[in-house]
ZASE-301707 format. One record per residue (C-alpha): x, y, z. Coordinates in steps of 0.5 Angstrom, whole numbers, padded with zeros to 4 digits, always signed. Example, Ala and Ser with C-alpha at 12.3 -4.5 7.8 and 13.67 -1.06 7.14 Angstrom:
// residues 2
+0025-0009+0016 +0027-0002+0014 
***
This chain:
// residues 869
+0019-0036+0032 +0018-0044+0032 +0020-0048+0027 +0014-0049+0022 +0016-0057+0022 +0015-0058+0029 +0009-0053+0030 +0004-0058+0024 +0008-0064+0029 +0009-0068+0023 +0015-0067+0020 +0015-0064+0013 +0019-0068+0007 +0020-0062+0003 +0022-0067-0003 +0016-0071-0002 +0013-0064-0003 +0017-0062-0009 +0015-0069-0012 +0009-0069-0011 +0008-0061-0014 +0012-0063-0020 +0007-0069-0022 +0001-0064-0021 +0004-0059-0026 +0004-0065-0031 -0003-0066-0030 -0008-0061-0034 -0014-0063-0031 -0018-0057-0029 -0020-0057-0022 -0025-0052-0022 -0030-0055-0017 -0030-0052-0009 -0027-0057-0004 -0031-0057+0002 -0027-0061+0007 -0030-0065+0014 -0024-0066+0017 -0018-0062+0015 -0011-0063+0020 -0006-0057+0016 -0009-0052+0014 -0008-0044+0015 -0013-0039+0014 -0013-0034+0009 -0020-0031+0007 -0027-0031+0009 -0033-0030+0002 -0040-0031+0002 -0044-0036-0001 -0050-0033-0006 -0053-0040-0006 -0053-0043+0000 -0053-0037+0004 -0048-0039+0008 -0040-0036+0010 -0035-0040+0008 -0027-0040+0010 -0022-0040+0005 -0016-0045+0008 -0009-0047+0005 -0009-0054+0006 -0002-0056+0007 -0001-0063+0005 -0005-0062-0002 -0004-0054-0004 -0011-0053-0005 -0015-0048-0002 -0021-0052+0001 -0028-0049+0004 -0031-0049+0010 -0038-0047+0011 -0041-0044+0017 -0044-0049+0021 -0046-0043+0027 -0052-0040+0023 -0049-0033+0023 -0053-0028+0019 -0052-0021+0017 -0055-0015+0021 -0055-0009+0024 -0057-0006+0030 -0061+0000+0032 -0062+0004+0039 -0070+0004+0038 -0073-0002+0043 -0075-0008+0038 -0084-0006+0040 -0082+0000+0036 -0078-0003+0031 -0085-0008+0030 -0089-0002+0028 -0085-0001+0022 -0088-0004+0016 -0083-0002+0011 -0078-0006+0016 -0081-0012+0018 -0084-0013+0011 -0078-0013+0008 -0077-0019+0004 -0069-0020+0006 -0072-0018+0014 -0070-0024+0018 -0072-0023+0026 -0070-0018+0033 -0066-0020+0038 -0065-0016+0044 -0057-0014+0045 -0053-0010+0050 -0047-0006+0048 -0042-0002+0051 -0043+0006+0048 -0035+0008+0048 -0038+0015+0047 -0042+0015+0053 -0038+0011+0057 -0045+0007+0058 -0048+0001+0057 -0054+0001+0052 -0059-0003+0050 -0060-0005+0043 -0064-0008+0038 -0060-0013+0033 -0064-0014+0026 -0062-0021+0023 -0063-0020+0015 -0064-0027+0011 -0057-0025+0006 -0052-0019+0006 -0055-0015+0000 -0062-0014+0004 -0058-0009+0010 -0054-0006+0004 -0050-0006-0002 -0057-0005-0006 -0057+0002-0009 -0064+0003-0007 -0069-0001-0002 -0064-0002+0004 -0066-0003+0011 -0060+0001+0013 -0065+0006+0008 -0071+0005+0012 -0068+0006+0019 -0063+0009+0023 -0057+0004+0024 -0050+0001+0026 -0045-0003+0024 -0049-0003+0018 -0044-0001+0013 -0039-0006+0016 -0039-0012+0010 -0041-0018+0012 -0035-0023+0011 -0031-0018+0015 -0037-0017+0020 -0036-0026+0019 -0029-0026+0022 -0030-0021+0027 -0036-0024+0031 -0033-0030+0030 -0026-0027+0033 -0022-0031+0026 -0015-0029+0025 -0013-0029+0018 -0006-0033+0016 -0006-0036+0022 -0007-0044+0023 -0013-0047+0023 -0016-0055+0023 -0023-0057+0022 -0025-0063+0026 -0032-0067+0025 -0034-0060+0021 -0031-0055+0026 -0027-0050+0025 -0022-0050+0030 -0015-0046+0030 -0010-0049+0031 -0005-0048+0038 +0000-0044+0038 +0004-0042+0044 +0010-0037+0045 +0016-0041+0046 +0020-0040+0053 +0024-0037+0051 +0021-0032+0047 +0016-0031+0053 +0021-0030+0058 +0024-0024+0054 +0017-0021+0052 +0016-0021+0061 +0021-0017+0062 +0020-0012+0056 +0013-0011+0059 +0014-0011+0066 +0013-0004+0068 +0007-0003+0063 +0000-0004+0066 -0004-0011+0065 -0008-0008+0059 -0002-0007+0055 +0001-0013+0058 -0005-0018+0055 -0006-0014+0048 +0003-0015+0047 +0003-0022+0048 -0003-0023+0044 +0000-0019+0038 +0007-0023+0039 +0003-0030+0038 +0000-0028+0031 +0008-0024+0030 +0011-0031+0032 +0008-0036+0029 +0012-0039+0023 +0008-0037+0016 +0009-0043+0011 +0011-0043+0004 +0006-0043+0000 +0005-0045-0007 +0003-0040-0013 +0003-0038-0020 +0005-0032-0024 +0001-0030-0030 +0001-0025-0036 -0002-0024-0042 -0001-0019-0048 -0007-0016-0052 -0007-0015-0060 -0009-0008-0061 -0009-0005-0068 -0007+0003-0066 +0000+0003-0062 -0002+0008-0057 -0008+0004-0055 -0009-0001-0049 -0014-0005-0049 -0021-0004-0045 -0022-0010-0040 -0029-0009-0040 -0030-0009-0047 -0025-0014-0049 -0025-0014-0056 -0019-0015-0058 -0016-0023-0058 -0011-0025-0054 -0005-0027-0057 +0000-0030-0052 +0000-0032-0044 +0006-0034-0040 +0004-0039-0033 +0010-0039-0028 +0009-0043-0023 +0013-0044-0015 +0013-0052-0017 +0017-0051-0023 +0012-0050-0028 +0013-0045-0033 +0010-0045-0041 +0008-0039-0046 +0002-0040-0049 +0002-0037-0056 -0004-0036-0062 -0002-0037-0068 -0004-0030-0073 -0004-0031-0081 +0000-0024-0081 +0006-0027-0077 +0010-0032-0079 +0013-0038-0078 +0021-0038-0075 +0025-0044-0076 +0029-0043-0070 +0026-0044-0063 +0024-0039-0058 +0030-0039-0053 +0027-0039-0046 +0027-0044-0040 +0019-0045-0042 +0015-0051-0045 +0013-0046-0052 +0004-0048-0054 +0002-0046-0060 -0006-0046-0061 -0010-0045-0067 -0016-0041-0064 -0017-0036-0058 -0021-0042-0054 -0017-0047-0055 -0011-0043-0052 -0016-0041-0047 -0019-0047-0046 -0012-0049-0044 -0010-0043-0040 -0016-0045-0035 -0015-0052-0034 -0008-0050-0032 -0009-0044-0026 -0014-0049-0024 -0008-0052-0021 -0006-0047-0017 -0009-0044-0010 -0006-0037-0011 -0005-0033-0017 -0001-0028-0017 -0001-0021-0023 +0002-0015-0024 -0005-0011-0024 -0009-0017-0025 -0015-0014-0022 -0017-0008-0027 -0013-0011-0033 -0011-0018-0033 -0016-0023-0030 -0022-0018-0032 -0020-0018-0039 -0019-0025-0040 -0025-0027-0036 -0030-0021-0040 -0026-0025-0047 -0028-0032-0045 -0034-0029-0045 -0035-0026-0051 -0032-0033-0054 -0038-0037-0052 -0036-0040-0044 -0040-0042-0041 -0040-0040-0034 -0037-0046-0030 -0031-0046-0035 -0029-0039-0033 -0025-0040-0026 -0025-0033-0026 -0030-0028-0021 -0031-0021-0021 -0033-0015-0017 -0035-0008-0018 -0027-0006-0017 -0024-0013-0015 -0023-0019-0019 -0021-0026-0015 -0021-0034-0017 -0027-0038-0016 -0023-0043-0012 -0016-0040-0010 -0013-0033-0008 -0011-0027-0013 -0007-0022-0011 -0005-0017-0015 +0002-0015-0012 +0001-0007-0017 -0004-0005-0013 -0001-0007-0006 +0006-0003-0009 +0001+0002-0011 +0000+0003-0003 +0004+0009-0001 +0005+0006+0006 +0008+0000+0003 +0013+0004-0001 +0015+0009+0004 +0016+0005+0009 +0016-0003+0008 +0021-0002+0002 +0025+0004+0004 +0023+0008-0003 +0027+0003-0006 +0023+0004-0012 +0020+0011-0014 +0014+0009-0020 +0010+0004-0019 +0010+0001-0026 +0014-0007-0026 +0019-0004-0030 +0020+0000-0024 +0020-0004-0019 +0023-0010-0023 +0029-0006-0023 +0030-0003-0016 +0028-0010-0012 +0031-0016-0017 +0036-0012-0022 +0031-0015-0028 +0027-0010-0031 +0021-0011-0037 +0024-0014-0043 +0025-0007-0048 +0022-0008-0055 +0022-0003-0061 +0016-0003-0065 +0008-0004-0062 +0007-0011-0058 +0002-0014-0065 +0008-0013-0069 +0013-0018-0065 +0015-0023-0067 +0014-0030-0064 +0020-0029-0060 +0020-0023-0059 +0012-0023-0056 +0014-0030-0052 +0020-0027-0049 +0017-0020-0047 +0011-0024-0043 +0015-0028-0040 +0020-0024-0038 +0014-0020-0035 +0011-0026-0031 +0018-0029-0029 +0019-0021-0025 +0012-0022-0022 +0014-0029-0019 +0020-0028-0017 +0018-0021-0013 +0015-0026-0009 +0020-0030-0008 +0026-0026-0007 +0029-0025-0001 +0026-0031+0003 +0019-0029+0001 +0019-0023+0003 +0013-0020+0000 +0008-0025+0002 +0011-0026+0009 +0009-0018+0010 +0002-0020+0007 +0000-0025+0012 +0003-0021+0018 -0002-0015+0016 -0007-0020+0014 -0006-0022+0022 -0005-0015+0025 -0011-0013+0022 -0016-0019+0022 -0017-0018+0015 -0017-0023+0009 -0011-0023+0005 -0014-0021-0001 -0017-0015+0002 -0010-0013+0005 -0006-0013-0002 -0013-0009-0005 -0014-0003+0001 -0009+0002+0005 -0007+0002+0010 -0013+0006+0013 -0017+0000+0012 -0011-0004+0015 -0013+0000+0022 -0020+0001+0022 -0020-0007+0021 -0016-0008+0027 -0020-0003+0031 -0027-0006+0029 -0024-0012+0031 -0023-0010+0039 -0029-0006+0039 -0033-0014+0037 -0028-0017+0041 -0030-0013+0047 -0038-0012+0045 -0037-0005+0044 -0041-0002+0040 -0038+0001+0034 -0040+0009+0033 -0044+0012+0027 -0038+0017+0024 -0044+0023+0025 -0045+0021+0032 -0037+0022+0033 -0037+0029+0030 -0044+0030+0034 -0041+0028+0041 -0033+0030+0040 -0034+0036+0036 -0029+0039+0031 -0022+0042+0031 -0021+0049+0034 -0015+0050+0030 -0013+0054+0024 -0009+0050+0019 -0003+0053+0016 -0003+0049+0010 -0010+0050+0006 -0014+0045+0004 -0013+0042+0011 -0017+0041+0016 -0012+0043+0022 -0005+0045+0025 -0001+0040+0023 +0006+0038+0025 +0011+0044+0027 +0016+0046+0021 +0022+0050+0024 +0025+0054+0018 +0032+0051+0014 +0038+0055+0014 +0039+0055+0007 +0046+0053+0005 +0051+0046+0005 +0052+0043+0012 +0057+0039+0013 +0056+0032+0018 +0049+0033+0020 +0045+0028+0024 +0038+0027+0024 +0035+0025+0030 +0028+0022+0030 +0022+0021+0035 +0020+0013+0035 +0014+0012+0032 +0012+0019+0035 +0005+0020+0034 +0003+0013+0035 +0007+0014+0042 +0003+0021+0043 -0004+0016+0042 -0001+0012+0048 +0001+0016+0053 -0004+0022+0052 -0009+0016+0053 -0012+0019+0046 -0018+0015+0042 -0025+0018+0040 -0029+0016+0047 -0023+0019+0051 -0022+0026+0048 -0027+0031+0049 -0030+0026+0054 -0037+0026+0057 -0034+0026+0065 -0035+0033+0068 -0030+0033+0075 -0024+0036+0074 -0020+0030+0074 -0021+0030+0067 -0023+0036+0065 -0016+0039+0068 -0013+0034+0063 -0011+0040+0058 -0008+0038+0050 -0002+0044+0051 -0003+0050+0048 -0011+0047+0046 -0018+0047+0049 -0019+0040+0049 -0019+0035+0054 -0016+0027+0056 -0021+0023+0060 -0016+0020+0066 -0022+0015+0068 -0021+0009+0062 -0016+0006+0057 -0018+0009+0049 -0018+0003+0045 -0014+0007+0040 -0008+0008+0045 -0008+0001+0048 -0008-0002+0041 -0004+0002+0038 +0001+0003+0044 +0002-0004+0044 +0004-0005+0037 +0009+0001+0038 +0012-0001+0044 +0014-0009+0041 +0018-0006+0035 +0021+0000+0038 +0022-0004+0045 +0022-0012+0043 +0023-0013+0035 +0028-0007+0033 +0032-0010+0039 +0032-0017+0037 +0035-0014+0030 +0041-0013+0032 +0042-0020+0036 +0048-0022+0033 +0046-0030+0035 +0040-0030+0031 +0040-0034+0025 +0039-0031+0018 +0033-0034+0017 +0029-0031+0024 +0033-0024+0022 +0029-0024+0016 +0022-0026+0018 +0024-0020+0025 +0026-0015+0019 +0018-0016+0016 +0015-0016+0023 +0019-0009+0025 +0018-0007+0018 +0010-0008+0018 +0010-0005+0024 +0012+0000+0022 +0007+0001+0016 +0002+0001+0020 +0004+0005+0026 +0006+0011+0021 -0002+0011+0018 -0005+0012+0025 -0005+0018+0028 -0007+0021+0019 -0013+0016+0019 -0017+0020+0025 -0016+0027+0022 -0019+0023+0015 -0026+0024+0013 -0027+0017+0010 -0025+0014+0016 -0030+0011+0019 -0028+0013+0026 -0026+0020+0024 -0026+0025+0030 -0023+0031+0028 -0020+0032+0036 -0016+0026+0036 -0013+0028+0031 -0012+0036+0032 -0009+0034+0040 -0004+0029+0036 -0002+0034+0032 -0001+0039+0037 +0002+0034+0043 +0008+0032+0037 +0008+0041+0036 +0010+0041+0043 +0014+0035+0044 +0018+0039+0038 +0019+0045+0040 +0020+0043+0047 +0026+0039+0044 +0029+0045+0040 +0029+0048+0046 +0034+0044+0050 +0037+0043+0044 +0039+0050+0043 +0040+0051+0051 +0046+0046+0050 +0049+0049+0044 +0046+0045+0039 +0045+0047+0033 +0039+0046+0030 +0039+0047+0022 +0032+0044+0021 +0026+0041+0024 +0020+0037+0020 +0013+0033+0024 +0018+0029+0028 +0025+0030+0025 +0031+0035+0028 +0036+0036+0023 +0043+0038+0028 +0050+0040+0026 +0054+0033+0030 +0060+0036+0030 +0059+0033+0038 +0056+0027+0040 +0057+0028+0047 +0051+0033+0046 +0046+0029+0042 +0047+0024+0048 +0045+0029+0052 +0040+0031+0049 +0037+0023+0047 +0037+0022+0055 +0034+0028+0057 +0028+0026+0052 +0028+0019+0055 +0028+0021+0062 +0024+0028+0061 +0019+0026+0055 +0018+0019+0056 +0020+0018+0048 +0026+0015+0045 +0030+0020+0041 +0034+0016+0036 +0040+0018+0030 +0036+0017+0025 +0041+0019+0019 +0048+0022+0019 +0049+0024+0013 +0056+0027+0009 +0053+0033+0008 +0047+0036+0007 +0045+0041+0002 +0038+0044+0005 +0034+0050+0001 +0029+0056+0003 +0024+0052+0001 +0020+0047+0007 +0021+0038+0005 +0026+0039-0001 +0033+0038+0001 +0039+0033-0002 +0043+0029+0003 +0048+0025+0001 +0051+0019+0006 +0058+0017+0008 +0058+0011+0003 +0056+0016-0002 +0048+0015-0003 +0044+0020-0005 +0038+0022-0001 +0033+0027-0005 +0026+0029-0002 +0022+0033-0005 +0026+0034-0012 +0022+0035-0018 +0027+0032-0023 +0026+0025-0021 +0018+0026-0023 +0016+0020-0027 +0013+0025-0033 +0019+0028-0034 +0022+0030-0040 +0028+0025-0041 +0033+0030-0042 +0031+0034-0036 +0031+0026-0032 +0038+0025-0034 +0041+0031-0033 +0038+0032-0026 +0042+0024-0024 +0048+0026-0028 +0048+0033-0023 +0047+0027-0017 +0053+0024-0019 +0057+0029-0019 +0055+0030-0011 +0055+0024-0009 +0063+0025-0010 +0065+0031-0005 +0067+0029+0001 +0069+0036+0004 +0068+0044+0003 +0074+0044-0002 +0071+0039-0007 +0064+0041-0007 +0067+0048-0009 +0069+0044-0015 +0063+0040-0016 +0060+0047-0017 +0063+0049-0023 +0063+0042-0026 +0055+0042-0025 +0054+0049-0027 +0058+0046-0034 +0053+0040-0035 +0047+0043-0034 +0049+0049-0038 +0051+0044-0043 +0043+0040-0043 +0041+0048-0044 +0046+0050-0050 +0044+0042-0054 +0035+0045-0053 +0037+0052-0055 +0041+0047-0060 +0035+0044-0062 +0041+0038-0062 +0035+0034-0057 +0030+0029-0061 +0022+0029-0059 +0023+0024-0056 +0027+0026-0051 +0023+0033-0050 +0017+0029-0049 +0012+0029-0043 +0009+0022-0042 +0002+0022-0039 -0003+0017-0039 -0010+0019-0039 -0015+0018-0034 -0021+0019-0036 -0025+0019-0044 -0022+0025-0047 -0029+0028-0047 -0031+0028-0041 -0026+0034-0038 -0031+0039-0037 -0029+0044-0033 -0021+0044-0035 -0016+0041-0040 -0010+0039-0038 -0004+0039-0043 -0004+0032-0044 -0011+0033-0046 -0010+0037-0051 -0005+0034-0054 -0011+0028-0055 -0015+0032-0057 -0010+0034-0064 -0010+0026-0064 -0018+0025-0065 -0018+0031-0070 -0013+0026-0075 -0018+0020-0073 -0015+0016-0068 -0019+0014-0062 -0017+0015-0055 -0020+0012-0051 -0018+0012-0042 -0012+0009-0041 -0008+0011-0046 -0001+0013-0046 -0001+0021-0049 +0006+0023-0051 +0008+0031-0053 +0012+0036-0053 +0010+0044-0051 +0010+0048-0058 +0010+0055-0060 +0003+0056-0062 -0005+0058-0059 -0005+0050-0056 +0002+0050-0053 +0003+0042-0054 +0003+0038-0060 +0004+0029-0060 +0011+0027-0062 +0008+0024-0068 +0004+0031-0070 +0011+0035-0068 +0017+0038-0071 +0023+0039-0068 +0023+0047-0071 +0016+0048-0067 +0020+0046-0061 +0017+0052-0056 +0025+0052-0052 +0023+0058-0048 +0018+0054-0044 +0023+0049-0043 +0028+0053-0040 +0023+0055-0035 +0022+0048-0033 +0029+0047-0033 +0030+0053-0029 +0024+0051-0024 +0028+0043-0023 +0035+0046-0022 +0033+0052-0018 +0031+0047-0012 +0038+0044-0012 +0041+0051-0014 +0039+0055-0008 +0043+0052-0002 +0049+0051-0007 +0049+0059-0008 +0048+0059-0016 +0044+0063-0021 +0040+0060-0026 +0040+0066-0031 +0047+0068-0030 +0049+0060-0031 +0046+0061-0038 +0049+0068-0039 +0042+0072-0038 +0043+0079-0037 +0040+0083-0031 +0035+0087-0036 +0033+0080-0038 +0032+0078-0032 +0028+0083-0029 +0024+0081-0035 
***
C-alpha cells in the first residue's frame, strides 16, 4: 500500500492537523448548512444521497484538509429510470403511463440479456424524480407496467451508472467529479503477475482491478461518538424512540480531536453533590431540556462522521423525534430519518450495533471473539472495558453515577473504532470499495446486500441487463433435490456422522474458501447454469450426481467476480501475511483486506439459494451445494484409502486423528493436484470432545482455549446459575493435557455440576440467579397465534398495572402452577418450579455429558425406575 502522504502528493503535518482539530473543538458554532464545493483537491468519497428540492444526485465527499463532508452535485443530468422489453411506440399507447405525472421521456437502449446470451432491444423510461418509478405504496410506474431495474434505489443505481468507487479518493476540478489517480506500486504489480499468471486475461483484469481499490491507503477520519440516557418513570421500561416523550437527562460527546463533555439536566429530585464528577470530560449542567439540546446540536454539527451504538432505531431517532416535541424548528435538527435508518443531515452515521449485529462480521471478521451483540459485550471481548455496572434504575442515579454510566458507553463506542489501528473503519471502507456501496449503506445491510451490490455494479459496468428474479425462476427453474433438513429448499452440504467420544490430537482440515472456488471453476452463475445453448458441449457438462448443466461457451459473472476475490486472498493477501518483512502497520491493514474478504466470500454461494435475493436462482445453489457434497466425499475417500482416520465431517470441514502428518500431507497434495482445491489445516486441537449430535462439539487448543459449537450453556437467555456453571465445567477441560487427567476432570465436573443441582433442589439460588432475560419484540397483544413464556410473564405484569410496551426487558423464573412462569418481581423463591429446572440443566449438560460417557440421571442419584419415568 502507498504511503497516503505520498498519494495526496503534499505531505500532511499531522500536528498541523491536531492543532487545527483542537481549536475547532473549542469553537460551538453550528455548521448545519451543506457544503457544496467547486473545486476540491483531497477528498474521499463515501456516499451518494438524492436531493428532493433540487432533484439532483449529490457526493458526499470527506475533505482531507477541512474534516468536513463537502457535496457535490451532479452535473450530468441523470435521472431515475426503469426499462422495459415493449418498443417505445407501444409504450406510447399507454395513458396510464405517459401521463404520469412524475414520467420524463424514452430512450431507445441496447442490453446484453445473461439469460438468453442475447442482445435485446429496450426501452429505458426517464422519470422526473425516484419516487415516480417506485418507493410510493400505490401509483408507481413500476405498477403500471412490467419493469427492470426498477427496484434498484436510485442513489445506488447513481453510483453504478456512473461506475463510483465509495471510499476511494476523488477531486472536484471546475465543478467536476473526478477520481483521483491511483496505481498500483511496482512492486506490488510485480507480485500480483506472477500470482495470476496462468489465469485467464477475465480474471486477470477484475484481480488487478480489485487490488487497486484493496491497496489504496484509507485516511484517518475524524469523528465523534454520542450516547444518550432517558428518564423513564417504570424501571423495566425503554423508552419508545417514535414517541419520545420522556426528557433527556444527559448526553456524552466523544470526539477523535480530543473533544470530550457530558451534558447533564438538572431535576428537582436529585441533588446537588459537592464534589465533582471525576472523569476526563468537561461537565455541562443545563437548565431546561432545550438548552441542553440546543448545545448538543451545535456541537455534532462539527463533526463529519457520527458514531452510535444502535443510534439508528434509539439514539439519533429519539433525540430528533424529542427536539421535535420541544418545538425545533426544522433547520435546528441536524438529524434526518428513514423508514428504518437515521443519518446526519450534513455528515455520516454509522451505527457500529447494527454492523456488529452482521452474522458474517461477527463470525468471520472477528473470529466469535464477542457472542452477544449488546456493547457490553463487545466491549469487553474486544477492549477489556465493559458498560459501566449500576444498581438501581438509570432515573435514579445520581449526577455521578449518570455522567459516568453514559460516559463509559460513548467512550466503548469511540474507541471500537479506534483499537487496533482503526480497524473497524478501515474494514467499512474496504466493503464499501468491494461492493460499490455507500458506506452507511454497508454498516446497515448484510452481507447479501453486500454481493448483490457488487454484482449489479458489473452487470451496469458491462451493460448487461439486470434479470427480473421471476424471469430467473421462469428460465433457470427450480431445484431438483430433496433437503434433508426441513425447511430447506434443497440438499445442502454433506454431513459425515461423528464418532462420539473424546479423540485426543485432532486436525481439522478446511477447503479454501470452497464454495466460492466451487462457483469459479465450475463456471456456475444464473446465466451459465441450466444454459440456453442446445449442443453437447454443454449440455454434456453435468453437475455430479445432478441433472443440471454448465455452460462451456462464456465466463458466469458470479465465477469471474467471486473467483477473483478468493483467488487474491487465498493466493496473494493470506500469503502477504506471513511475510516477515512487512511492517506492522501493512500487516494490519493486509489482515482487514484477508478478513473482509473473507466475510463476503463466505455469503456467496448462501445468497443464490435465498428468496429475498434479488438474483435468487435456485440451481445455482443447489449445483454448489452438490459439486461441495462430491468434492467431501471424494476427499474422505482418499482419506480412508491412506489410512486416515476420519472422526467428522462438516460443509467444508473433515475432523482427522493427526497422529501422522506424512499423511495429511499426502492428502493436501493429492487435492491440490487432483481437485484443483487447497486443502489447509485449519485447527489442531488437544483434543476434542465430539457427541452423537451434528454441530455440537468442544475442541480445547494447545494453549488451552476453548472451542465450543453449538452448546446451549452459552445462549445469552440463560439462567445465570446454569451460565456459570456451564463456564466453571469449561475451565475444568481446558486443563487436561492427556487421557489420564481427563478421566480426573470427569469426576471433578461430575461434582460440580451435581453441587449446582443440590444448591436448586436447596432452593440456595436467588430469583435472580434462576431468571430468564428476554426482551420483548412486539406489544404484548399482539401475540395471537402463540404466547411464548416471556409473554406470559408480561402479561401477569400488565395485570398488576404496569405497562409493557415493545422493547422491554422481561425477567422470570418457571413456577409451579397453570401459567409455569412468574416476573422475578411477582416470585417466591418457594414457587420455584425445580424439576423443570433440571430438565434444563439435564438438556445443556448432556450436549457435554455424551462424548464424556456420563449420565445425568445416574449423576444426580435417579434410580432406574425414575428414569424410565
Amino acid at each position: 500500500m502507498q504511503n497516503l502522504d505520498e498519494f495526496l502528493s503534499e505531505p500532511v503535518n499531522n500536528q498541523k492537523i491536531s492543532e487545527k482539530r483542537k481549536a475547532k473543538s473549542e469553537s460551538n458554532e453550528p455548521n448545519l448548512k451543506k457544503e457544496i464545493i467547486e473545486n476540491n483537491a483531497k477528498s474521499f468519497l463515501l456516499g451518494v444521497g438524492y436531493d428532493g428540492d433540487k432533484g439532483l444526485a449529490y457526493a458526499k465527499l470527506y475533505d482531507f484538509k477541512s474534516d468536513k463532508i463537502v457535496l457535490w452535485f451532479d452535473d450530468t443530468g441523470h435521472k431515475p429510470y426503469c426499462i422495459s422489453d415493449q418498443p417505445i411506440e407501444v409504450l406510447e399507447e399507454n395513458k396510464d403511463l405517459v401521463s404520469h405525472s412524475g414520467f420524463d421521456h424514452f430512450e431507445e437502449i441496447e442490453k446484453y440479456d445473461p439469460i438468453t446470451d442475447s442482445q435485446k432491444k429496450m426501452t429505458k423510461i426517464v422519470a422526473r424524480d425516484p419516487l415516480s418509478i417506485g418507493g410510493r405504496p400505490i401509483g408507481c410506474i413500476r405498477d403500471i407496467i412490467k419493469a427492470w431495474e426498477a427496484d434498484i434505489r436510485y442513489a445506488e443505481n447513481y453510483i453504478h451508472d456512473r461506475n463510483l468507487e465509495i471510499g476511494m479518493p476523488y477531486e472536484v476540478k471546475d465543478g467536476k467529479l473526478i477520481p483521483s489517480k491511483f496505481e498500483l506500486p511496482d512492486s506490488i504489480l510485480a507480485d500480483l503477475e506472477k500470482t495470476l499468471e496462468d489465469e485467464l486475461d477475465e480474471f486477470k483484469k477484475l484481480s488487478y482491478n480489485w487490488a487497486r481499490l484493496l491497496e489504496c491507503p484509507v485516511p484517518e477520519f475524524m469523528r465523534a461518538s454520542i450516547d444518550i440516557e432517558v428518564y423513564s418513570p417504570i424501571e423495566t421500561r425503554i423508552p419508545d424512540p417514535n414517541e419520545a416523550e420522556y426528557p433527556i437527562i444527559c448526553i456524552s460527546i466523544i470526539g477523535t480531536d480530543d473533544f470530550r463533555q457530558v451534558l447533564l439536566l438538572k431535576r428537582e429530585n436529585i441533588p446537588e453533590e459537592s464534589e465533582s464528577i471525576s472523569l476526563d470530560a468537561d461537565i455541562i449542567f443545563f437548565q431546561t431540556e432545550k438548552e441542553l439540546l440546543s448545545y448538543f446540536f451545535k456541537c455534532i454539527g462539527k463533526y463529519p462522521i457520527i458514531v452510535t451504538f444502535n443510534g439508528d432505531d434509539f439514539d439519533l431517532r429519539y433525540l430528533r423525534n424529542r427536539a421535535q416535541s420541544l418545538d425545533f424548528e426544522k433547520e435546528q435538527i441536524p438529524i434526518e430519518l428513514g423508514r428504518d435508518y437515521a443519518t446526519i443531515r450534513k455528515g455520516i452515521h454509522l451505527d457500529l450495533y447494527r454492523f456488529f449485529f452482521n452474522r458474517s462480521i461477527q463470525v468471520y471478521a472477528f473470529g466469535q471473539k464477542y457472542r452477544e451483540k449488546s456493547l457490553n459485550e463487545i466491549g469487553s471481548s474486544l477492549l477489556n472495558v465493559g458498560k459501566k455496572e449500576i444498581t438501581k434504575p438509570i432515573s435514579e442515579l445520581t449526577y455521578s453515577e449518570l455522567a459516568i454510566y453514559c460516559y463509559r458507553d460513548a467512550e466503548i463506542t469511540i474507541n471500537l473504532t479506534k483499537f487496533d489501528d482503526s480497524l473497524l473503519i478501515k474494514l467499512m471502507i474496504l466493503l464499501a470499495r468491494i461492493s460499490y456501496m455507500d458506506i452507511e449503506d454497508v454498516t446497515r445491510q448484510g452481507v447479501s446486500g453486500w454481493i448483490r451490490s457488487m454484482l449489479f455494479h458489473e452487470h451496469k459496468k458491462r451493460n448487461y441487463l439486470i434479470p427480473r428474479q421471476d424471469e430467473i425462476l421462469e428460465f433457470k427453474g427450480r431445484t431438483v433435490s430433496e433437503a434433508i433438513i426441513k425447511g430447506k429448499k434443497y440438499k445442502g452440504a454433506i454431513v459425515v456422522e461423528p464418532t462420539p467420544g473424546v479423540h485426543f490430537g485432532v486436525s481439522v482440515l478446511d477447503f479454501a474458501s470452497l464454495y466460492p472456488s466451487v462457483i469459479k471453476i465450475w463456471n456456475l452463475g444464473y446465466g451459465t447454469v441450466n444454459c440456453p445453448h442446445e449442443d453437447e458441449e454443454c449440455k454434456n457438462n453435468k453437475v455430479p450426481n445432478m441433472s443440471h448443466w454448465v455452460c462451456k461457451k462464456r465466463k458466469a459473472l458470479e465465477s469471474l467476480l467471486i473467483g477473483s476475490l478468493r483467488d487474491l486472498r487465498v493466493n496473494f493477501y493470506k500469503p502477504k501475511l506471513k511475510d516477515p518483512n512487512l511492517s506492522d502497520n501493512m500487516r494490519s491493514w493486509y489482515r482487514v483486506v484477508s478478513d473482509g474478504l473473507k466475510v463476503v466470500l463466505n455469503a456467496s454461494y448462501g445468497v443464490f439459494g435465498a428468496d429475498r435475493f434479488a438474483l435468487y436462482c435456485p440451481p445455482v445453489a443447489e449445483a454448489t451445494a452438490a459439486i461441495g457434497r462430491y468434492v467431501i466425499q471424494n476427499t474422505i475417500d482418499k482419506a480412508q484409502s491412506l489410512g486416515i482416520h476420519v472422526l467428522y465431517g462438516d460443509t467444508d470441514s473433515i475432523f482427522f486423528e493427526s497422529s501422522d502428518q506424512m499423511q495429511l500431507k499426502n492428502l493436501i497434495e493429492w487435492s491440490k493436484n487432483s481437485m484443483k482445491l487447497e486443502l489447509e489445516v485449519d485447527k489442531e486441537y488437544k483434543y476434542v470432545a465430539l457427541s452423537s449430535r451434528k454441530k455440537n462439539y468442544l475442541g480445547v487448543y494447545s494453549d488451552g482455549k476453548v472451542d465450543i459449537k453449538g452448546l446451549t450453556g452459552k445462549k445469552r437467555h440463560t439462567p445465570k446459575f446454569i451460565k456459570n456453571t456451564f463456564y466453571e465445567m469449561i475451565d475444568k477441560l481446558s486443563e487436561v493435557e492427556s487421557k489420564e487427567e481427563f478421566e480426573k476432570i470427569k469426576g471433578e465436573i461430575k461434582n460440580i455440576v451435581k453441587k449446582c443441582y443440590l444448591k436448586l433442589k436447596n432452593r440456595e439460588y436467588s430469583l435472580e440467579d434462576l431468571a430468564f432475560s428476554i426482551v420483548i419484540s412486539k406489544s404484548p397483544e399482539r401475540y395471537t397465534k402463540t404466547t411464548p413464556q416471556h409473554v406470559k410473564a408480561a402479561q401477569l405484569l400488565m395485570e398488576k398495572g404496569i405497562d409493557i410496551k415493545r422493547g422491554d426487558l422481561i425477567t422470570f423464573v418457571k413456577v409451579v402452577g397453570e401459567t409455569g412462569v412468574k416476573p422475578v418481581s411477582l416470585a417466591s423463591i418457594n414457587e420455584i418450579d425445580s424439576q423443570k429446572y433440571v430438565e434444563y440443566i439435564d438438556s445443556i449438560f448432556d450436549q457435554v455429558f455424551d462424548p464424556m460417557d456420563i449420565d445425568f440421571q445416574e449423576l444426580i442419584g435417579a434410580t432406574k425406575l425414575e428414569k424410565f419415568f
